[in-house]
C-alpha positions in Angstrom: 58.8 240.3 -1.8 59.0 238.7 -5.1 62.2 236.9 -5.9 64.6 237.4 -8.9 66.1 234.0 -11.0 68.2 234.3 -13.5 69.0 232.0 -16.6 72.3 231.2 -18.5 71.7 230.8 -21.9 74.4 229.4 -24.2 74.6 230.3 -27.3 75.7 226.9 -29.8 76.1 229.4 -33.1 75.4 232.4 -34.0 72.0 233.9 -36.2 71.5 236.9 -38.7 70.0 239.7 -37.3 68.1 242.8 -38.1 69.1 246.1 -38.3 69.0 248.1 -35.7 67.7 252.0 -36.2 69.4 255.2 -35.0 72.5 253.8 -34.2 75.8 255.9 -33.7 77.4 253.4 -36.0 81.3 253.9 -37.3 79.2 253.2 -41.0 76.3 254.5 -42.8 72.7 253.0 -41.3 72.0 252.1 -44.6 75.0 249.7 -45.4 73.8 247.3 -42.8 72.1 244.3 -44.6 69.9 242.2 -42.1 69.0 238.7 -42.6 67.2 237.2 -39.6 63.3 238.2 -38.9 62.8 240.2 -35.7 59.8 242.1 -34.8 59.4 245.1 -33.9 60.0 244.8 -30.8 62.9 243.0 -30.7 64.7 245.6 -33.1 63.7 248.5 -30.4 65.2 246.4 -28.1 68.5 245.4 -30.1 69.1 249.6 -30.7 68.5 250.2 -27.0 70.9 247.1 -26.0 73.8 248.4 -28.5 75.4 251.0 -26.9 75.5 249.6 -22.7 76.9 246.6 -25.0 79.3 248.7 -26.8 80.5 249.8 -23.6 81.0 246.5 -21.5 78.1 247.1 -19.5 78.2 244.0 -17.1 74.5 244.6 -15.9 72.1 246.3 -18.2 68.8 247.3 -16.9 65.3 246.6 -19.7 63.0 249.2 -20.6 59.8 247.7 -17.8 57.4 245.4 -19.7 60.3 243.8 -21.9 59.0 240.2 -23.1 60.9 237.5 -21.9 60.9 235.9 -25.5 62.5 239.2 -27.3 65.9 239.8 -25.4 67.6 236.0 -27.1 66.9 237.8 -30.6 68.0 241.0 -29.3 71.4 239.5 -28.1 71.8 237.7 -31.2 71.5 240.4 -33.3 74.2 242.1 -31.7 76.6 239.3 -31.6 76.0 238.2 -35.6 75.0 241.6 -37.2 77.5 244.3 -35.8 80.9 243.4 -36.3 82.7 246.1 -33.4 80.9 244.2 -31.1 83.5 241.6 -31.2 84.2 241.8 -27.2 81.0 240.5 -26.7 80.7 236.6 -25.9 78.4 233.8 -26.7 76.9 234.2 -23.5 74.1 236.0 -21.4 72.0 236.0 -18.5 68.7 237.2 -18.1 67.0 238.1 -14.8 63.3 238.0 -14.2 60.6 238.2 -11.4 59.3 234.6 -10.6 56.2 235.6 -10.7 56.3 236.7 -14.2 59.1 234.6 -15.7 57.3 236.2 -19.4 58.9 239.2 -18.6 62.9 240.1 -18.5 64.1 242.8 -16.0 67.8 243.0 -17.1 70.5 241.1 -19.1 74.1 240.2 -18.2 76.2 239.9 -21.3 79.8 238.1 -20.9 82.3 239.5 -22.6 85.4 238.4 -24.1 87.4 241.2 -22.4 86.9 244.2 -20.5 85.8 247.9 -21.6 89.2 249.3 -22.1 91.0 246.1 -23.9 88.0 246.2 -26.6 88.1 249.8 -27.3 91.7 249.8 -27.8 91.5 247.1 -30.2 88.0 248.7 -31.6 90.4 251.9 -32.6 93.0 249.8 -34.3 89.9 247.8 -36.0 88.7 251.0 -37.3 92.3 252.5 -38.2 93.2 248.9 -39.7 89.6 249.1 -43.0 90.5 252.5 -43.6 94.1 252.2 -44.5 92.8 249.2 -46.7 89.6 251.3 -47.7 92.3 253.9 -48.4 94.5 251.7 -51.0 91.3 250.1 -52.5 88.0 250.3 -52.0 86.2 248.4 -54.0 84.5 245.1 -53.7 87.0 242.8 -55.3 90.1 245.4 -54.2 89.1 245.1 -50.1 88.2 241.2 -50.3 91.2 240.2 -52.3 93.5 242.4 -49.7 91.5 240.5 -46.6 92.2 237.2 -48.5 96.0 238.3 -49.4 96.8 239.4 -45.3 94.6 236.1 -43.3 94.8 232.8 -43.3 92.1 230.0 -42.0 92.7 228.7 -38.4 93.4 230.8 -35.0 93.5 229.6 -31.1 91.5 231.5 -29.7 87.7 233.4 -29.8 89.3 236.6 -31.4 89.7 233.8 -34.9 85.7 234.3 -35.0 85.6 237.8 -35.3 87.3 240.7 -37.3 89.7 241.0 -34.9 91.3 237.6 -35.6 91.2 238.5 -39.5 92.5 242.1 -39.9 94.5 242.2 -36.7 96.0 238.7 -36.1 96.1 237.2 -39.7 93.9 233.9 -38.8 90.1 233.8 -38.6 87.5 231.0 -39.1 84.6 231.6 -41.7 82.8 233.8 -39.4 85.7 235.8 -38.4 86.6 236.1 -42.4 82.5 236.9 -43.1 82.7 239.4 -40.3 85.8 241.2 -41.5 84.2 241.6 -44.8 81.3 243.1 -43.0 83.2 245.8 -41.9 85.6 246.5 -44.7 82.1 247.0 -47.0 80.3 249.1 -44.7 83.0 251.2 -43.8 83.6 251.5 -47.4 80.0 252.2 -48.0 79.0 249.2 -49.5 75.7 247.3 -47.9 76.6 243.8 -46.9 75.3 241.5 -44.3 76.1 238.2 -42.6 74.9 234.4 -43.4 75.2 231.3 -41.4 74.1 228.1 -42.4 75.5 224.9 -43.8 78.2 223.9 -46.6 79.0 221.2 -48.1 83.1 220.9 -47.5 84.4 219.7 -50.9 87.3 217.7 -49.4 85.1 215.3 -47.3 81.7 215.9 -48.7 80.3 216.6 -45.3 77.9 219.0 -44.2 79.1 221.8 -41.5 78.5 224.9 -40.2 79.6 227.5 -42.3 79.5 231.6 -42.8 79.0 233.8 -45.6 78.0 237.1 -46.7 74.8 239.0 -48.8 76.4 242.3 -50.5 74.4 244.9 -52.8 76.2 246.2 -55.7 73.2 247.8 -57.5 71.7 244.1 -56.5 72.1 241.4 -54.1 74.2 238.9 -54.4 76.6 236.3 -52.2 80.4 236.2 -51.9 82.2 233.0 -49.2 85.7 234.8 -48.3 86.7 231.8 -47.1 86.2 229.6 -49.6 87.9 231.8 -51.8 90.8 231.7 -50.0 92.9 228.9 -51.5 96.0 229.2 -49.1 98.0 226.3 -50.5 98.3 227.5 -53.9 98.3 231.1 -53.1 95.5 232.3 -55.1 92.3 234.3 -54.7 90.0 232.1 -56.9 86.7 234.3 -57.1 84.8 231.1 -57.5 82.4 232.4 -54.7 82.0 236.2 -55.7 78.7 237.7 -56.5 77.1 234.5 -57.0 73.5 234.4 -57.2 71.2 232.5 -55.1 70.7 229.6 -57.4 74.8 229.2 -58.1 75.3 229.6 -54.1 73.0 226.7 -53.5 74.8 223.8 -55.3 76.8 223.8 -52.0 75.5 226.7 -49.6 72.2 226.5 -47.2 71.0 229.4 -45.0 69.7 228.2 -41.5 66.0 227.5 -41.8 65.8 231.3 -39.9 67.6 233.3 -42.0 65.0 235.5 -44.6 67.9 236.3 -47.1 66.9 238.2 -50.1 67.1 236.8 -53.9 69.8 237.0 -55.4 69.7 237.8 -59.2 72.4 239.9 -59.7 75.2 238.1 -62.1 77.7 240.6 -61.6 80.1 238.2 -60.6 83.8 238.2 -60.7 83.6 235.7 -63.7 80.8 237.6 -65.8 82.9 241.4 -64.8 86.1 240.3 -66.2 85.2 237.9 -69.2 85.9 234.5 -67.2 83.1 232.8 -69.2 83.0 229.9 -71.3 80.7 228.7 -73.1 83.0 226.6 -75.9 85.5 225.0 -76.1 86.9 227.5 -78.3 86.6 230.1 -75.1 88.7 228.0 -73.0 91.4 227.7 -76.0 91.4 231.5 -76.2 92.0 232.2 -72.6 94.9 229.4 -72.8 95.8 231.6 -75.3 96.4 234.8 -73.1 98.1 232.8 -70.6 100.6 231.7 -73.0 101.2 235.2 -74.0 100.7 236.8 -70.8 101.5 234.5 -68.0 98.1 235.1 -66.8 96.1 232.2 -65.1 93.4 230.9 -67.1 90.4 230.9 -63.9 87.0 230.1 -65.6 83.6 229.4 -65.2 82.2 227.1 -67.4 78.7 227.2 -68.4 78.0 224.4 -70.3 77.9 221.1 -67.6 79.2 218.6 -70.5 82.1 220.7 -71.5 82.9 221.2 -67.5 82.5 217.6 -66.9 85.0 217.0 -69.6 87.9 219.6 -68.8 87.8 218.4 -65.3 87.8 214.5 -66.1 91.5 215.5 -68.4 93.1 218.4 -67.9 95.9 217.3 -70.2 94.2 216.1 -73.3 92.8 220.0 -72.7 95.7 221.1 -73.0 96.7 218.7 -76.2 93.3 219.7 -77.6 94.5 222.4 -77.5 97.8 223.1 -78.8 96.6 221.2 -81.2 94.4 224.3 -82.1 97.0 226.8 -81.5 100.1 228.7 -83.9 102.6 226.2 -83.1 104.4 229.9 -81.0 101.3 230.1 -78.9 101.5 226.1 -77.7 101.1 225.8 -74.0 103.9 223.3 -73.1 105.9 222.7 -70.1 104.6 221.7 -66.2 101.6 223.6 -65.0 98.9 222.9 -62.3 95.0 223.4 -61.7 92.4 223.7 -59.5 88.7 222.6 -59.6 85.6 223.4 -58.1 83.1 221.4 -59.1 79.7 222.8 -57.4 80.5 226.0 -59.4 82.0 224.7 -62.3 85.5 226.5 -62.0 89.0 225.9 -63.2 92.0 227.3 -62.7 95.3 226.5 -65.3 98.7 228.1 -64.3 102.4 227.5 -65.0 104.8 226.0 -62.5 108.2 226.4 -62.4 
């Protein structure tokens, strides 16, 4: 009689995944945006693992001859790339015969709730996008109304996952990147998850971090979170359809994520004219603001001319009026925000 063990495995993060085929998915096959290498065999096995997943199968059985080695990939696809899988925890065990400990007979997923809990909130999940999907779809219109209804933070696991972001109002990065997930692919946009590392601006710091990969007619990378400036209220758009190069002055992919080039320049900046070049463009959008109360929120191009807005804001705005009809001076208190690793400023008025 050959004897069955069985092995926890804790999972410390989560990793990009591929996507899976023939899925009954709640979104079009062909919105979901992989980013993790997985054989052939492990994607099999991630298709035939999503559904006994989907329904909180405590014990599920593997197809005979299932390697060992390809049911940890499997399981992490489902967790990172399949956001209505959000009931399903960090967790897993996987049995095998002793005497062939290369081969997996079954794994035991742990779930963050039971069956009926997770639909329930899967149905609300679903009912939740469309009504946003419904008042905007677009790219910028669904992240800025996920930005506009969640803030960073949470108690508990549902703050990782798109529950804690379009349900409860607080999520961590993954719980923001996972929400966008959803919102894009229900809205038929193809978009995919990221994890890596980030360099927090505050402390300098390196940490885990997660983002997403969208394709607007080309790939590019937006970080919800880090566009989410809660303390001034604004949706800054410094991290929206960035390309690879602008993501990596402060954004690195785990070592195993295979994340396509980004080339696309679409970004927020380039699609609505937040470009400068001069110091004549920056002039011109103080201009507007003065006429139009709208916040100046710019990338620069040129590194000197950054460099030097950021160093004194207010001699900018001297510079400035100096330039300017003497009715289209910019005077009175204002404030700003910065980002240096994409060169970004934002100017508004304060009461």
């Amino acid at each position: 009689m050959r004897k069955i063990l069985s092995l926890l495995l804790g999972l410390m993060m989560l990793l990009p995944a591929a996507a899976a085929a023939e899925l009954p998915l709640v979104y079009p096959e062909a919105t979901v945006i992989s980013v993790i290498d997985l054989t052939q065999a492990q994607r099999t096995l991630a298709a035939q693992l999503y559904m006994p997943v989907l329904r909180g199968e405590t014990r599920i059985e593997l197809p005979e001859g299932t390697r060992y080695d390809d049911v940890g990939p499997a399981m992490q696809c489902l967790m990172l790339d399949y956001p209505e899988l959000f009931h399903l925890g960090r967790t897993y065990t996987i049995t095998y015969w002793q005497n062939e400990p290369d081969v997996a007979v079954a794994v035991s997923p742990d779930y963050r709730m039971d069956a009926q809990t997770a639909d329930s909130l899967r149905q609300q999940l679903y009912e939740r996008a469309l009504a946003m999907i419904r008042v905007n779809g677009t790219a910028v219109g669904l992240h800025d109304m996920l930005l506009d209804s969640v803030a960073y933070g949470g108690t508990d696991d549902m703050r990782h996952t798109a529950v804690g972001a379009l349900l409860q109002g607080t999520a961590t990065c993954e719980g923001y990147a996972q929400a966008l997930t959803l919102l894009y692919r229900m809205a038929g946009i193809p978009c995919g998850m990221i994890t890596g590392q980030a360099v927090e601006h505050s402390t300098g710091q390196l940490s885990g971090h997660s983002w997403n990969i969208i394709n607007l007619g080309g790939y590019s990378l937006i970080d919800a979170t880090w566009n989410d400036q809660e303390a001034s209220g604004l949706n800054t758009h410094w991290y929206f359809g960035l390309s690879t190069q602008q993501m990596a002055a402060d954004h690195a992919p785990d070592a195993d994520m295979n994340v396509p080039l980004c080339t696309d320049h679409a970004g927020w900046h380039q699609r609505y004219g937040r470009y400068a070049a001069t110091q004549e463009d920056i002039y011109r959008a103080l201009q507007q603001l003065v006429t139009s109360g709208e916040p100046v929120n710019l990338r620069i191009t040129d590194d000197a001319l950054y460099t030097s807005v950021a160093r004194d804001v207010g001699a900018l705005l001297d510079a400035y009026n100096a330039w300017a009809p003497m009715e289209a001076g910019f005077y009175g208190r204002y404030s700003y925000l910065l980002c240096d690793a994409q060169r970004c400023i934002i100017i508004l008025r304060t009461e």
